[in-house]
N, C-alpha and C positions, 0 to 999 in steps of 0.2 A: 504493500500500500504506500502510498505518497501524500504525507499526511504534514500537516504546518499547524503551529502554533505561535498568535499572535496574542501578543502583550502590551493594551495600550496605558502608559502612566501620564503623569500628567506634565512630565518634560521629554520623555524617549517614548520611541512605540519600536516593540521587539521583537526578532521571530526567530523560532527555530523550527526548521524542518527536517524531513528523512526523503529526501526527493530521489530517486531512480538509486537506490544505495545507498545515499552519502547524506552526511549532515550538512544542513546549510543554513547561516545564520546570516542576521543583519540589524542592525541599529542605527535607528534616525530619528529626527525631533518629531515627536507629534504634534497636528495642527489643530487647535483648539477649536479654530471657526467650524473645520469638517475633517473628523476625527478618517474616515474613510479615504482620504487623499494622503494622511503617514503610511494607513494599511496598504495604499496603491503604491508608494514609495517604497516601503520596506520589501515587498513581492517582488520590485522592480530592483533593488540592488542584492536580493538574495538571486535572483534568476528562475523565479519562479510562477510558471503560465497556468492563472487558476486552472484551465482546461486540463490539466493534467493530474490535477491533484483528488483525493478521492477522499479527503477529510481538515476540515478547517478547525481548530477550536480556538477558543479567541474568550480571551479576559479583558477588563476592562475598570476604570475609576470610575465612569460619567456616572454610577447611582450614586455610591457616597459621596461624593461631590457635588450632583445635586443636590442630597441634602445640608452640607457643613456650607455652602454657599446660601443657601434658603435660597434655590434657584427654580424649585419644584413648580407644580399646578398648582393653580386657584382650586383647594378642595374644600369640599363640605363633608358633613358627618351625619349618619342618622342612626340615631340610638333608640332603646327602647324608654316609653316616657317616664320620668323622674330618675332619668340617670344620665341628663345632660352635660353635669360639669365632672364625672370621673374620670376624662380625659385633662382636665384643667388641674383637679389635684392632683393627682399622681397618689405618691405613695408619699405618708405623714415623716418617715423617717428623713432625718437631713445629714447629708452622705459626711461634709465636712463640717462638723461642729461646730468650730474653733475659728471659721473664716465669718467675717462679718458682712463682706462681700457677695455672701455664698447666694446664688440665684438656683432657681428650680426649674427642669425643664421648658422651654418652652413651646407652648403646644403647635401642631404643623396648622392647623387648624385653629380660627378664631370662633370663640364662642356666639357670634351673629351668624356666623354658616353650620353651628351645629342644630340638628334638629330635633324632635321628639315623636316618636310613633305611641301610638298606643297599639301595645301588646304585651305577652308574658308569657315567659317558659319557665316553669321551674328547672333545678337545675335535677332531677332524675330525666328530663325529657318530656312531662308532661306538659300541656297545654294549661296554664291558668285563665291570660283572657284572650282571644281571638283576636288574631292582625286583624285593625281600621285600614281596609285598603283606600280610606277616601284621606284619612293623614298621610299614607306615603304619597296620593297625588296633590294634597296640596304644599308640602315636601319641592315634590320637585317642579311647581310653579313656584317657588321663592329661591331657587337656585338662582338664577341668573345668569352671569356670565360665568361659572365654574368650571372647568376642566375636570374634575375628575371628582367620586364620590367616593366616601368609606361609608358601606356598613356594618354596625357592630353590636346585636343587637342581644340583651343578656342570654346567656347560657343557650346561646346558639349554637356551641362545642358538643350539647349536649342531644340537639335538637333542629338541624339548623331551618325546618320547612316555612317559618317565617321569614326567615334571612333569604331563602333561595325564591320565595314568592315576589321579598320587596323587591331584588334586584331583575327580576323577571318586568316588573313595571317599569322599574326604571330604563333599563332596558329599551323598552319597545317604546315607552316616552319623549327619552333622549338618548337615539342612537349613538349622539356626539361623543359622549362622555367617558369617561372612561371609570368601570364599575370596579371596586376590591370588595367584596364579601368575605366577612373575618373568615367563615367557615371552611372558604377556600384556600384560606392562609393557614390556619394555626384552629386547631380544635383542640384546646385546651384552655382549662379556667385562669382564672387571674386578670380582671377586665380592663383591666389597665393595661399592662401588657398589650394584651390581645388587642387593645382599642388601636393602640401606639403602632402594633407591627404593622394592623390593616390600614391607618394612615400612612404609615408611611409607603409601604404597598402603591397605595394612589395616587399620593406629593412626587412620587419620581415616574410613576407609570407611563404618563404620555409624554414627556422628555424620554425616559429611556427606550419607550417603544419606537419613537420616532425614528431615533437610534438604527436601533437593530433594523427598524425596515429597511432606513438607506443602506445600513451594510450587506444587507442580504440581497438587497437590488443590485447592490455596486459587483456582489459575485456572480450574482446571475446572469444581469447584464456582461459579464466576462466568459459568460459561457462555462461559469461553473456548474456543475450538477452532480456533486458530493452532500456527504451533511457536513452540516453545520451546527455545533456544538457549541455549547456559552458555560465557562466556568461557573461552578456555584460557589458560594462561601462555606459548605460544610465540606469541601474537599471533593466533591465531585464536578461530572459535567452534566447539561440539561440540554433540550431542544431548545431548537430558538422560537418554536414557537409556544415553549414553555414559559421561556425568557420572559417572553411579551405578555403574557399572566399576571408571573409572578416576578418583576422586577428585581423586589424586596429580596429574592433568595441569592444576588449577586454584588451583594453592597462589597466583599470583600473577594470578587472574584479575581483580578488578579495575583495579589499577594499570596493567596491562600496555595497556587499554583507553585510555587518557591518554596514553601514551607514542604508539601508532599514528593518534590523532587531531591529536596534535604533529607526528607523523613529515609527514600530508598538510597540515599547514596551512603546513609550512618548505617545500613544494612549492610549494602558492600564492602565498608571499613570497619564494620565490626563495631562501629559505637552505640552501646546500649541506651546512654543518653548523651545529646545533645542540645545547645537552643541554635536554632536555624535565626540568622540577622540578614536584612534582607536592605540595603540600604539605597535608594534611587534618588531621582531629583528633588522629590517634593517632600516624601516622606521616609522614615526608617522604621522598619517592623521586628518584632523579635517573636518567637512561637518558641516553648519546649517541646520537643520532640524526642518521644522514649519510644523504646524497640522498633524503631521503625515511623511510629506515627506521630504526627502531631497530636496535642486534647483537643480534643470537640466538647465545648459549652450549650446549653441551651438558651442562655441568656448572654445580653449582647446590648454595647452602646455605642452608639451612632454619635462621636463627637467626643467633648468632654465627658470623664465616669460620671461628674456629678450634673451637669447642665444639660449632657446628651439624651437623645432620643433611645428609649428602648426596644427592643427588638427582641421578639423572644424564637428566634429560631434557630437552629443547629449552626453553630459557625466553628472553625479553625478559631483555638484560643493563640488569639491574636495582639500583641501591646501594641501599638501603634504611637509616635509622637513626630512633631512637626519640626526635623531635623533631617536637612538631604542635602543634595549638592548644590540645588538653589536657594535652598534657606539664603536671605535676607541678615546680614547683617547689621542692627543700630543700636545707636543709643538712646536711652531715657533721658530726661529734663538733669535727672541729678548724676547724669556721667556715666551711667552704668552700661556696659556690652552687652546685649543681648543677640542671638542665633536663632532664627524663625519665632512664630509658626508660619510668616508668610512666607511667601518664595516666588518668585519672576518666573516660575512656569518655564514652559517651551517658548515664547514668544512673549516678552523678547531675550529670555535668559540671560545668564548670566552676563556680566559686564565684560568676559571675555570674548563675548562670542560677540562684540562687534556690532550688536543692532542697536545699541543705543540708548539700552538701560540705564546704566550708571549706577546702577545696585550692586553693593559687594556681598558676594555669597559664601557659601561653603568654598565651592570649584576655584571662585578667584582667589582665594585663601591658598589651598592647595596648588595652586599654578604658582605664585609665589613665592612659595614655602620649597617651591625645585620640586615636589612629589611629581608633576603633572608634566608630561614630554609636551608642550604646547605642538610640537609639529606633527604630532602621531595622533592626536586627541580625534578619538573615532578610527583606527587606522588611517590615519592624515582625512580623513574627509572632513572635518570642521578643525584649520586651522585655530589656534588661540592666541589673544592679542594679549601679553602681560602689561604693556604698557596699559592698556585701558583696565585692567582690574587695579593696577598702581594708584591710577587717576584713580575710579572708584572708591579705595580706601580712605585714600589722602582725601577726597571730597568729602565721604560719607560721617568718616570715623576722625576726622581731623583733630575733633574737641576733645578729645580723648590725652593728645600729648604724645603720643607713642609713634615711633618710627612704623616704614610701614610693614615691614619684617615683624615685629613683637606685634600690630595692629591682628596679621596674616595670622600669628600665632595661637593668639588670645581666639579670635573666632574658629579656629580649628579645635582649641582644646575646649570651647563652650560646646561646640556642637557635640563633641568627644563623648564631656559627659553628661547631655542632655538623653545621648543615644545609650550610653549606660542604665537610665534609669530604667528604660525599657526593657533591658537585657539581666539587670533585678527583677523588674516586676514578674516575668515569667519565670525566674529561678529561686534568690532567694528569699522574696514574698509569697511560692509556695512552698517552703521547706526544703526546698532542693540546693544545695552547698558545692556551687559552681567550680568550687577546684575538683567537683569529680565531673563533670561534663566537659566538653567542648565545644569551639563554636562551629560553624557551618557558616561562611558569611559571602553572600552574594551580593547582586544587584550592581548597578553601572560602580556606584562609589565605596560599594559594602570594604571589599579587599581592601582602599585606600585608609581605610579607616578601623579594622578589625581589629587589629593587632592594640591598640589604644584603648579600646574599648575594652577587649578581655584583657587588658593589663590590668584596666579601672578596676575589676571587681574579681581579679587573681581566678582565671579564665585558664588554664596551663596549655589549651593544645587550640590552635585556629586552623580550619581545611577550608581551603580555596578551590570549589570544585573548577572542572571544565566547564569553560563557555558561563562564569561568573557574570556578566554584563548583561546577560540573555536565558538568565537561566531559571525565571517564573515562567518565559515561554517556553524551553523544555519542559517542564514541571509538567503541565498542562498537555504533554505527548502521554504520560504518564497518568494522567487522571480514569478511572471510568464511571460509566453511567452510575449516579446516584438519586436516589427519590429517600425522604426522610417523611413517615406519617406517624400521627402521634393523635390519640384520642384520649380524651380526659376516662377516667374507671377510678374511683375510691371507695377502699374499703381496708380490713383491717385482714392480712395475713391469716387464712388457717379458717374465717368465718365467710368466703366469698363465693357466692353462686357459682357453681361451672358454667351453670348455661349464660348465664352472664358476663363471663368470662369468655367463656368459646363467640360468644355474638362479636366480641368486640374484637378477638384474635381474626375470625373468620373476616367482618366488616373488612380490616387493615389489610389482608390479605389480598381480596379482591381490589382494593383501589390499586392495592401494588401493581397486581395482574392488569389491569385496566390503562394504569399509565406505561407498562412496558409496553402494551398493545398499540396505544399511542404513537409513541415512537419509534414503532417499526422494529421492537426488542424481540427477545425469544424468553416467553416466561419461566420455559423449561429448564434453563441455564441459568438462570439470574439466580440468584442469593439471597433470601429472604431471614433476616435475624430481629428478634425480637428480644426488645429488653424492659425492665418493668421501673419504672421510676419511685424510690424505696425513701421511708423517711421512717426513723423512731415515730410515735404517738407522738403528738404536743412539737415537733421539728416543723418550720417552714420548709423548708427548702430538701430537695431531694438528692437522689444518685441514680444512677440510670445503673441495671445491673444487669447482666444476661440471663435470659428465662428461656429456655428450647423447648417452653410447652404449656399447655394450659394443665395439665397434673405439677408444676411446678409451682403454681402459684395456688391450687385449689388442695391438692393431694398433700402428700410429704416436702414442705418446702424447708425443708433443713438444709439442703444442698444453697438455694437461694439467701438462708439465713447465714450462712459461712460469708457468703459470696458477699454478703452485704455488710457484717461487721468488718472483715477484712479489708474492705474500700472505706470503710471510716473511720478504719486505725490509720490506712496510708494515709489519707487527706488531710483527716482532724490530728491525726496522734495519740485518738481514744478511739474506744466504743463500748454498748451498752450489752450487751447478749443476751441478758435478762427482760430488756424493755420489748413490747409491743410493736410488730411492724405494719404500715401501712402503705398499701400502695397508692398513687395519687394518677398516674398514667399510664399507659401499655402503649412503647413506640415500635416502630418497626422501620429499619433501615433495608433497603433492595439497594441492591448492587449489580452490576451488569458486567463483567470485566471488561475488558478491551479484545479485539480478536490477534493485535499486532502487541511485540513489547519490546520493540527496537532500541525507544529511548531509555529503558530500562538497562538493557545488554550493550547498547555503549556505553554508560556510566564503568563497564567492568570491562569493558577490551580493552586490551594491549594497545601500550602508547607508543607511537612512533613519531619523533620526532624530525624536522624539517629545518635545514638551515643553521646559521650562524646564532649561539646561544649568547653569547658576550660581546655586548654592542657599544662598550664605552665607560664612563665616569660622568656624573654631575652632583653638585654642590648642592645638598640636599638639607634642610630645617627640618631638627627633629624636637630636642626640646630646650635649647639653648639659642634665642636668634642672634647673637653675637657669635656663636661659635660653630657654625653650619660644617656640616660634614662631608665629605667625599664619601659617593656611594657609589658601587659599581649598579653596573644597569646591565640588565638582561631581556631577551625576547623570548617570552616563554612557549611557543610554539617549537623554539630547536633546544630546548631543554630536556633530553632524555631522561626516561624512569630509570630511578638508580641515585640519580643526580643531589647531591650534597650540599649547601653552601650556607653563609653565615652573614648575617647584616653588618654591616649598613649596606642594604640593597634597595635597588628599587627592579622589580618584573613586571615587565609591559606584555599586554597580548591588544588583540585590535578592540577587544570593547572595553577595556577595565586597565586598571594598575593596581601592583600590591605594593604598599609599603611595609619593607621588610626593616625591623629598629636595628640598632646593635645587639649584636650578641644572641639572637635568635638564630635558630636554624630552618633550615628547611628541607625539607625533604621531593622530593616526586616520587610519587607510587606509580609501581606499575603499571595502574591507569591511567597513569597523567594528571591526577588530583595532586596540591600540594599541602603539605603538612606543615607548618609552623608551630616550633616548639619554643613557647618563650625563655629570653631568658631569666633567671631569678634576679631581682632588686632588691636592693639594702633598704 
C-alpha cells in the first residue's frame, strides 16, 4: 500500500509517507488563510501524486484552536426546562484556591441563546413528563442568526428519545445548522460535562467541517480515490465522515499521533517507561508512556486546567503549554522576560524568516545562540537571516540591559523551563521519579531542546528517534481504527441484574458493529474490549478496569475486585478491599488494526548510513554567553549504527537539530535512533 501521513500544526505542516517502498518525508510552513495549499505543498516537495496513493491520514490543530481562539459558531443551547444555567455554573469546587484572580470557565454559549424545553426523563430511563414539541418550535424561531445548536437534554444518556425527537425538528426546521445531540456524543451522566462536551461539539462543528470538506474536495478533485482517515484524540483514526459528526473527538488529533509513534518505538528499545516530549512551533507537549502506550483519560481540558473548557471524552493524557519555537518573547511593565503563550504562527514567523515580524522567539534565540545552521534550516529550503533576529532582540528586549547573546540566553533557558513543567506534570505529579524513565523527544524543535529539559528535572537517558521533525506524521502510519462507547449503568458490585447488564453489554456491542459497518470495516476482525468504570461507595471519580464478560460483573467478581484494588494502590498509593464497589459505566473500546505495519518495521530496520558524517566546527552558546564553545557539527544521515561521540556537538539532519551539551554521549542504535546519555553535574 502507498499510504501518507499528514500533520498540520500551527507553524509547519508535515508528512510522512511509505510511497512505492520507500519512506518519504517533507516539511513546510503551513498556511493559515487555506490550510489545504501547505497539504498541496508538502505532497509536492515529498513527490507525491495523490493518484497513486491508497490511504491519507491526516491530523490537524484547526479544532483546538478554534476553541482557545473563541473562533467557533454562533451557538445556542437547548436544555430540558429549569436546568438553564448548569452550563453557566459549572462545578462549585474552585480549582486554585489561593489565586485571587482565579476566573471560572467561561461558557461557549451565552445565557440569551440558551433555551428551555419542557420535558423529563428520569434518570432509570423513564419518561416523567412528555416533550412540548410546540417549545422546541418556538426554540428555534428565537435562534436567529446561529450556526450551530447543542442539545443537552437531562439524563438523555439514559434515555435519549427526547433528545433524538428535538433534533429531528430541528433538523427539518433548519436544515442550515448544524445539530450536536449530547446522546450522540457522550452517554454518560455528569450534566455538566456532558453539556460542555456537546457544546463544544457545535462551537467548532461548522468551522471544522468546512475544513474537512475542502480537504477532501482538494483530494478528490486530485483524482484521489483512497480513504481518508482523521486522527482522533484517544489515539486512534476515524472516517472523515465521522470527523464531520463529531469534531469534538479531534481536539488533540495531531499530537496525540507523536505520542503512539513514541509509545512503539520504547517497545523497540526496550523502554518500559518513558515520557514522549513533542516540541513544535507553537506549542510543547509531554505524554507518559509505559509499556508501550501512552494513559488514556476520560476527562479533559480545552485550555487553561482551571479556566478551560471541559470535555469528557477519551483522550491521550496529554500536558500541553505555550512554549515552541515561535513563542514570542517580552517583557512586562516591571522588566520581567517572559517566553509565550503567544507565538507569530506560520505567517509571518519568526523574525528570522524575513517576512517582517520583528518578534523575537524561541528559533531566533537558538539561531543566535550558534544551535541553529541558518543555511541548512529546512534542509536549506528556508534560508535564516541572524541579522534580523539580532535586530529583533535589541528592539524587543532592549529594556532589559542585557547584551544580545545573554538577551538569546535568558529566553532559551525560560522557554527550557516552562517546557519542564510539563514534563513534571506527567511524571513527577503522578508518582512516577523520572530518573527511572526516559525521554523520547521529537517535533521540528523537541531535539534542540531535550537535553535541557531532562537535565531540569534529572531525566538520565534522551532518544532522538528517526525522522524527529516529522514524526507525529509517522505516528499517525501507525495508528488504527478506533471507536470508544460508553453508556452510563450504576449499581453496587455482586447486587446487579444480569439482564440488565447483558442489555447494556449487548446495546454497546451493536453500535460497535454498526459503526464498523459504517466505515467499510470487517466486524469479524475488529477487537471489541470492555471495561467497567469502578469506584469504592461514597468515591466521585472512577477507574476504568477490564471486564471480559457480563458473569464478571454479575457472577464471581473477585477476579474484577483484585483488578480494581490493585489500580488504586498504583495511582493513589492505597486501597480499600474491604469497602463496597460500585460500578458507574460499562465502556467498550473497538479497535480495527491496520492491514499494513510498514511504519512500525522501519522504526527497527537496519540503518545505513549515507555520506560524509563530520561536516565542520561552530561556536556554539550553551550556558555561559561570554564563554561560547566550539562544537563539532555532524550530519546525521552519514552517521553509522555503532557510532560513539561526546558533546559539545551539535547533529543536523534536514528537519530538526540536536543539541548535544558537554560531556554527554551519544550513541546510534542499530536502527539509526540516537541515544543521549547525560552527563552527571555537580
Amino acid at each position: 500500500m502507498n499510504i501518507v501521513g499528514i500533520d498540520i500544526g500551527g507553524t509547519f505542516t508535515d508528512l510522512v509517507g511509505y510511497v512505492d517502498g520507500a519512506i518519504v518525508t517533507s516539511k513546510t510552513s503551513t498556511v493559515p488563510s487555506d490550510p489545504t495549499k501547505g497539504i498541496s505543498n508538502s505532497l509536492d516537495l515529498a513527490g507525491c501524486d495523490t493518484r497513486n496513493l491508497d490511504e491519507i491520514l491526516h491530523g490537524s490543530t484547526i479544532a483546538i484552536n478554534t476553541v482557545l481562539e473563541h473562533k467557533g459558531a454562533r451557538t445556542a443551547l437547548l436544555t430540558t426546562k429549569g436546568f438553564r444555567d448548569v452550563y453557566a455554573i459549572g462545578r462549585s469546587n474552585r480549582i486554585e484556591a489561593f489565586n485571587l484572580m482565579f476566573k471560572r470557565p467561561e461558557p461557549l454559549v451565552p445565557r440569551r441563546l440558551t433555551f428551555e424545553i419542557r420535558e423529563r426523563m428520569l434518570a432509570s430511563g423513564e419518561i416523567e413528563t412528555p416533550l412540548d414539541e410546540d417549545d422546541v418550535r418556538a426554540a428555534i424561531d428565537e435562534l436567529g442568526d446561529v450556526q450551530a445548536v447543542a442539545v443537552c437534554l437531562l439524563h438523555s444518556y439514559a434515555n435519549p428519545a427526547h433528545e433524538k425527537r428535538v433534533g429531528e425538528i430541528i433538523r427539518a426546521a433548519r436544515p442550515d445548522l448544524f445539530v450536536s445531540l449530547s446522546h450522540e456524543i457522550l452517554r454518560e451522566y455528569r450534566e455538566y460535562e456532558r453539556t460542555s462536551t456537546t457544546a463544544l461539539n457545535a462551537f467548532v462543528g461548522p468551522r471544522v467541517g468546512g475544513y474537512l470538506q475542502r480537504f477532501e474536495s482538494f483530494l478528490r478533485d486530485g483524482d484521489f480515490d483512497g480513504k481518508i482517515h482523521i486522527m482522533r484524540s484517544n489515539g486512534g483514526v476515524m472516517s472523515i465522515a465521522h470527523a464531520q459528526e463529531q469534531p469534538v473527538t479531534m481536539m488533540e488529533s495531531g499530537p496525540v499521533a507523536g505520542m503512539i509513534g513514541a509509545g512503539r518505538l520504547a517497545k523497540v528499545l526496550g523502554l518500559a517507561r518513558c515520557v514522549g516530549f513533542d516540541m513544535g512551533g507553537t506549542t510543547a507537549k509531554a505524554s507518559l508512556i509505559t509499556d508501550g502506550a501512552p494513559a488514556i483519560e476520560s476527562g479533559y481540558v480545552i485550555g487553561h486546567h482551571a479556566s478551560g473548557q471541559p470535555m469528557q471524552l477519551p483522550v491521550v493524557d496529554i500536558v500541553e503549554v505555550g512554549a515552541g519555537g515561535g513563542s514570542i518573547a517580552w517583557v512586562d511593565p516591571t522588566g520581567g522576560l517572559h517566553v509565550g503563550p503567544k507565538s507569530v504562527g506560520a505567517d509571518p514567523g519568526p523574525a528570522c524568516y524575513g517576512l517582517g515580524s520583528g518578534e523575537p522567539v524561541v528559533t531566533d534565540a537558538d539561531l543566535i545562540l550558534g544551535r541553529i545552521n541558518a543555511k541548512r534550516f529546512l534542509n536549506g529550503g528556508m534560508p535564516l537571516d541572524r541579522a534580523a533576529s539580532e535586530a529583533a532582540v535589541t528592539d524587543k528586549l532592549g529594556t532589559l540591559g542585557l547584551g544580545v547573546t545573554e538577551a538569546a540566553l535568558g529566553i532559551a533557558r525560560i522557554a527550557d523551563v516552562s517546557m519542564s513543567l510539563a514534563v513534571r506534570a506527567v511524571s513527577v505529579n503522578k508518582g512516577v521519579d523520572p530518573r527511572d524513565t526516559a525521554m523520547i523527544a521529537f517535533g521540528g524543535a523537541g531535539p534542540l531542546h531535550a537535553v535541557s529539559i531532562a537535565r531540569e528535572i534529572f531525566i538520565p537517558k534522551v532518544v532522538i528517534p528517526k525522522l524527529p521533525g516529522t514524526f507525529s506524521a509517522l505516528g499517525m502510519l501507525m495508528c488504527s481504527w478506533r471507536q470508544d462507547f460508553l453508556q452510563t449503568l450504576i449499581g453496587r458490585i455482586g447486587s446487579l441484574a444480569p439482564e440488565q447488564v447483558e442489555e447494556v453489554f449487548r446495546n454497546l456491542a451493536e453500535e460497535g458493529r454498526s459503526h464498523l459497518v459504517r466505515d467499510g470495516l470487517d466486524a469479524a476482525t475488529a477487537d471489541f474490549r470492555f471495561y467497567a468504570d469502578l469506584r469504592y461507595v461514597g468515591q466521585e471519580h472512577a477507574l476504568s478496569i477490564p471486564v471480559e464478560s457480563v458473569e464478571r460483573l454479575t457472577g464471581d467478581s473477585g477476579v474484577v475486585r483484585q483488578r480494581f484494588d490493585a489500580e488504586h494502590d498504583r495511582r493513589y498509593g492505597q486501597s480499600a478491599p474491604s469497602e463496597a464497589l460500585e460500578i458507574v459505566s460499562l465502556r467498550l473500546v473497538v479497535t480495527s488494526e491496520r492491514g499494513d505495519t510498514v511504519a512500525e518495521e522501519w522504526l527497527s530496520q537496519p540503518f545505513e548510513a549515507e555520506g560524509e558524517a563530520e561536516i565542520g566546527k561552530r561556536t556554539v552558546v550553551y550556558d555561559d554567553p561570554d564563554n561560547p564553545v566550539e562544537a563539532d557539527i555532524y550530519w546525521r544521515p552519514a552517521l553509522p549504527a555503532g557510532t560513539r561521540l561526546t558533546g559539545p556537538a551539535v547533529i543536523e539532519e534536514p528537519n530538526s537539530t540536536i543539541l548535544i551539551h558537554p560531556g554527554d554521549e551519544v550513541e546510534v542504535t542499530p536502527h539509526g535512533h540516537l541515544v543521549i546519555t547525560l552527563a552527571t553535574r555537580n
